[in-house]
Structures are given as C-alpha cells and as structure tokens.
N, C-alpha and C positions, 0 to 999 in steps of 0.2 A: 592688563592694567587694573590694580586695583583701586576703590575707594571708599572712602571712610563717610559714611552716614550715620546720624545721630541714633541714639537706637529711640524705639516709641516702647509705651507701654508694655504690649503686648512682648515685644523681643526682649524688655528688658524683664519681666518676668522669667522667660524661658533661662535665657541668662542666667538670672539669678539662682535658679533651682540647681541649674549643673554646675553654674559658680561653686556655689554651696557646697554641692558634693566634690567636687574634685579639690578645693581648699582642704577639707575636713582632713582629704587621704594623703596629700601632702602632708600637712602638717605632724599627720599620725605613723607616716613611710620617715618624716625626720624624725622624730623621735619627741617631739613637744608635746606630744597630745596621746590621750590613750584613746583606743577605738572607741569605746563607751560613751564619751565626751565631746567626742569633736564634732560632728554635725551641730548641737546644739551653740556648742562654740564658734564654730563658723556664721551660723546664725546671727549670734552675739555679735561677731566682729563685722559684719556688712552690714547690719542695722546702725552700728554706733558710724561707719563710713560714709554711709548713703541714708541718712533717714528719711531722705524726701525722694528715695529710688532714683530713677534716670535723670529727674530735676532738682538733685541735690545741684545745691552752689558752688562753684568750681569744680565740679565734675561733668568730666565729658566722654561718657561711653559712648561707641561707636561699633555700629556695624561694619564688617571687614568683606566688604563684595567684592566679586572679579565677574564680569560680565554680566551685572545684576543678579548673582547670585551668591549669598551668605558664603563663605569661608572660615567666617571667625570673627572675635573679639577683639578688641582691644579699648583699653581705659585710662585715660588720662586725667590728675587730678593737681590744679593748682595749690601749692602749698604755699607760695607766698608770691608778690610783686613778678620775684623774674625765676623763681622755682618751682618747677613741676615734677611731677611721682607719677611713673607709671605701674599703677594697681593689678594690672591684669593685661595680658595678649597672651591671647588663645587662637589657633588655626587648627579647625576641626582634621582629624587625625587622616581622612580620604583628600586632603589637600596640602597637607604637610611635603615639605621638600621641596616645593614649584617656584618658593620665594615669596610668597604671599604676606610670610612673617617679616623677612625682612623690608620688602615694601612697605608694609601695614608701619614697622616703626621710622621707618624714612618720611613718612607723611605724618606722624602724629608729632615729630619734627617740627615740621613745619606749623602744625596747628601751634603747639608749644611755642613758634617764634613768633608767631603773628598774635600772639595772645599778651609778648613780653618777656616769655621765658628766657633765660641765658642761659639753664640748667636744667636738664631732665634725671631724675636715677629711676633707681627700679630696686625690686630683690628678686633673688632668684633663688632656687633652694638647690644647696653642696649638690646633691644627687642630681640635679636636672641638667648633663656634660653638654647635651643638644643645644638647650636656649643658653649656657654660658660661654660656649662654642659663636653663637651667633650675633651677641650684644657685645664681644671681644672683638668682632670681626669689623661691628658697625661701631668700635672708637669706644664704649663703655669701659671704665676702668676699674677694677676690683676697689673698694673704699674700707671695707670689716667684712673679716673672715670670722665666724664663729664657729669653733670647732669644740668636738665634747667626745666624749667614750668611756662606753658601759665597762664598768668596775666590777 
C-alpha cells in the first residue's frame, strides 16, 4: 500500500538536488539544452517553479512510501480553480516495476479531486516509452507532439 506524505524540508532539499540533476540530463538526452547549460538551467527553472521550496502555494510535493519507506516522488501543482499539472513522479530505480508509480498517480488523483481538480496533465519526454506506456494505461491522453530532427 502506498502513501503520499507531504515532503519537509529536509526531503525536499534532497529532492531538489537530484531533481535538478536528472531534469538537466533530460532535457540535454532531448536535445533542448547543451551539457554545458543545463544544470544551471534546471536551476533557473525550479527556482522560477517553487520559490518558497516545498511551501510554495499550490504546490504539493509528496513523498512516495510503501510501508514507511521513501519509494519516490511525486508533485502536484494547481494551475488554476479545477486544473492541476503534475511537475514530477519519480520511483527510485530499486523499486520501479511493483506499481508504486502507478499507485502513487492514482492517489495524487484523488488529492487533485479533493482539492477541485476536474483535470490533471503532465509532460513527458518522446524518449521516456516506460512512463508514456504507463499514463496511456491510467486514461492520459497524448494533447502535442513536438517533434524535430537534426539537419
């Protein structure tokens, strides 16, 4: 059974540093960002996100537990009245595959309706076939493709 606890300070520091790095390599594996740049830009872009960290307003990071013990992330952030955006879900790589992921966004569901949501999305990046495998599975529907190739 998993469950979703708010994260604290400290967890969301931890967070944040791996946040950071694994956005950066993303971003720089699609092809947006050069290696040289993107840490800094990753940087940039979670600060303008969360300027008040885990107590930024309408943002609700959560820690991702199964039997009292961390799993993983996930971040939900209200974008308007009955719209939410999930920022981030992450299932640390030694518990990938048990379902943790797809629990984790069944309940953050719930959080999203009990908050007023009628609409959750997300992004996901072309190359990530796993998690766009997973959010097809649980009703997500593809909204823009943006596709590109080196000349």
């Amino acid at each position: 059974m998993v469950e979703l606890v708010l994260m604290n300070s400290d967890e969301y520091q931890k967070y944040l540093s791996s946040a950071i790095k694994s956005y950066a390599e993303e971003k720089v594996l699609s092809g947006n960002w050069d290696q040289e740049e993107s840490i800094s830009k990753a940087k940039e872009e979670y600060s303008k996100l969360l300027p008040k960290g885990e107590k930024t307003e309408s943002n609700f990071l959560y820690t991702v537990l199964n039997e009292d013990k961390a799993v993983g992330v996930i971040w939900l952030a209200q974008k308007s009245e009955k719209e939410g955006f999930i920022y981030d879900i992450y299932i640390l790589e030694k518990y990938q595959g048990f379902g943790y992921g797809k629990e984790a966004m069944r309940q953050i569901e719930n959080v999203g309706q009990k908050l007023g949501m009628n609409k959750i999305g997300l992004h996901v990046f072309g190359h990530n076939k796993v998690a766009r495998g997973l959010y097809e599975k649980l009703g997500y529907q593809t909204t823009n493709v943006l596709m590109e190739k080196e000349i």
